[in-house]
C-alpha positions as CSV (number, residue, x, y, z in Angstrom):
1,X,0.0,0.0,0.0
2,X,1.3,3.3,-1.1
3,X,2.0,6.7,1.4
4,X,-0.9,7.9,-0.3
5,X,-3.3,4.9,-0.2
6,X,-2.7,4.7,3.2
7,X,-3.5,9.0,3.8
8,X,-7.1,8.5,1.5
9,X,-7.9,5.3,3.9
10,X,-7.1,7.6,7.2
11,X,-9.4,10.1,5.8
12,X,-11.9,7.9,5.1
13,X,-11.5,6.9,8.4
14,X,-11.7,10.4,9.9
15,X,-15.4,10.9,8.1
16,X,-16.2,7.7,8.8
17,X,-16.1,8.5,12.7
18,X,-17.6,11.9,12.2
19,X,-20.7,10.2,10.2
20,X,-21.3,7.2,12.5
21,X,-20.9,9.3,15.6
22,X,-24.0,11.9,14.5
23,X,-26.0,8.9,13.4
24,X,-25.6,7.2,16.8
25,X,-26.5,10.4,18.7
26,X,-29.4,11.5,16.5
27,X,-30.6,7.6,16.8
28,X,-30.5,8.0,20.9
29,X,-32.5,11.3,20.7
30,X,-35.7,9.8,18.5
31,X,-38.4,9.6,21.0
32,X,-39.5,7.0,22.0
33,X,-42.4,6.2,20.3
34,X,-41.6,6.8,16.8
35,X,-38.9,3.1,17.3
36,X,-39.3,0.5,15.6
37,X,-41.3,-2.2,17.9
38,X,-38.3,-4.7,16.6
39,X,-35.0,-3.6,17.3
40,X,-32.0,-5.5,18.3
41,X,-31.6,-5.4,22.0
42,X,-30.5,-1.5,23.3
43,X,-26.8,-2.6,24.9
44,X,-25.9,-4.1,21.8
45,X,-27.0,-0.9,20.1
46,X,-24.9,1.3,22.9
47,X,-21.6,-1.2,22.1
48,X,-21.7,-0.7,18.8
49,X,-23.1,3.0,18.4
50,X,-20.3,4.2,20.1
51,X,-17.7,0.8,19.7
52,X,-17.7,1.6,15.5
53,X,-16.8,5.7,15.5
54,X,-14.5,4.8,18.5
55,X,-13.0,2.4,15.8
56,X,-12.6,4.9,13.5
57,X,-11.1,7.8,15.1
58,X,-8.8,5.3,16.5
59,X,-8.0,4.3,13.0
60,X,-7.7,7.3,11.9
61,X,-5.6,9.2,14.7
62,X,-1.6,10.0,14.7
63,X,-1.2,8.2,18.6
64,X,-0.6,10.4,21.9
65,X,-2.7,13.8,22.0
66,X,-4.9,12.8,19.0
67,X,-5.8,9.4,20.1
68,X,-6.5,11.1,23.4
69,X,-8.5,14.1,21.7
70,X,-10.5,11.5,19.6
71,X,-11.1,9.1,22.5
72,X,-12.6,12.2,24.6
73,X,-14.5,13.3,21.7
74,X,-16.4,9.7,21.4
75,X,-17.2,9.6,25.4
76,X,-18.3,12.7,26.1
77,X,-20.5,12.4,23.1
78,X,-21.9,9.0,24.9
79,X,-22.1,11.0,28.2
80,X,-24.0,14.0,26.8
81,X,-25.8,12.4,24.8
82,X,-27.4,9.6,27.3
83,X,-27.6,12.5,29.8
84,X,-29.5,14.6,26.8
85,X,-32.1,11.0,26.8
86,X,-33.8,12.6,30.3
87,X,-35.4,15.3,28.3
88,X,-36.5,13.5,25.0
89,X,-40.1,11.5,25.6
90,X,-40.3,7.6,25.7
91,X,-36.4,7.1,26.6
92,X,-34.5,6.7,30.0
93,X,-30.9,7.6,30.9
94,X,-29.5,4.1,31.9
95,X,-26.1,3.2,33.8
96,X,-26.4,0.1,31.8
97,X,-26.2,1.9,28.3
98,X,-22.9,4.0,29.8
99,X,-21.7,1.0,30.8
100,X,-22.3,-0.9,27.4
101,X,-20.7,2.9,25.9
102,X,-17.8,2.4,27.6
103,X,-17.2,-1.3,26.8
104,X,-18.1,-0.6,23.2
105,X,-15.5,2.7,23.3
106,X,-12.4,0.2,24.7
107,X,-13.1,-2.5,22.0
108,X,-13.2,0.3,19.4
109,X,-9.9,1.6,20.1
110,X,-8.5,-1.2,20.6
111,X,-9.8,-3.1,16.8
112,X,-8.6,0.6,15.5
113,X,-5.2,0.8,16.8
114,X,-4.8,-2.8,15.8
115,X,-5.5,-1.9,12.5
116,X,-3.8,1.2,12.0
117,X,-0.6,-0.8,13.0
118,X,-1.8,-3.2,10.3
119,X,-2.1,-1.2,7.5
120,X,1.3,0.3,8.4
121,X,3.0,-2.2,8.2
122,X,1.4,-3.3,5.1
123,X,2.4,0.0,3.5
124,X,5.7,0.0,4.8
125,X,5.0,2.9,6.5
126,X,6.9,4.6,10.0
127,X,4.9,5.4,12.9
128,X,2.6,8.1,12.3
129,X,3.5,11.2,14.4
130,X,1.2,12.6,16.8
């Protein structure tokens, strides 16, 4: 993979987090009654809502300060958002779904990070710098 392939796909990365973060937080502020009555079960929505764009900025950060930056981005977008859940009719703010945030956060990094150190080694590629 090419110094260039590998910028596009960390770009592609960086809108990929932005995109699946809104969508996640604009899901979780739908009241309540306008959900579908079948819907896989809410945790597994928290894990991954927040687990994929945690993936993605993780991906698609430099290490140090920007994987910090992108980390705190994700959470506090999980913490404002269930927080925001009091005020929107039908939902509940849940421990459980912070909890299931959280979880789903860790494993995104983790799967990104894993990847990013992947691909650069498949491109030949030094460290990124932060």
């Amino acid at each position: 993979m090419s110094p260039r392939s590998l910028e596009m796909l960390l770009r592609l990365a960086r809108l990929g987090a932005a995109v699946s973060l809104t969508a996640t937080v604009a899901g979780m502020l739908v009241p309540g009654h306008s959900l579908p009555q079948e819907m896989p079960p809410d945790l597994l929505l928290h894990f991954l809502g927040f687990g994929v764009p945690a993936m993605f900025a993780s991906l698609a950060s430099r290490g140090g300060r920007s994987l910090f930056h992108a980390i705190a981005i994700v959470a506090l977008a999980a913490l404002v958002s269930e927080a925001a859940q009091w005020l929107v009719p039908g939902r509940t703010v849940s421990v459980l779904d912070l909890a299931a945030d959280a979880v789903g956060i860790a494993c995104g990094v983790c799967l990104g990070r894993m990847a990013q150190l992947l691909l650069l080694g498949l491109a030949g590629a030094p460290r990124l710098q932060s």
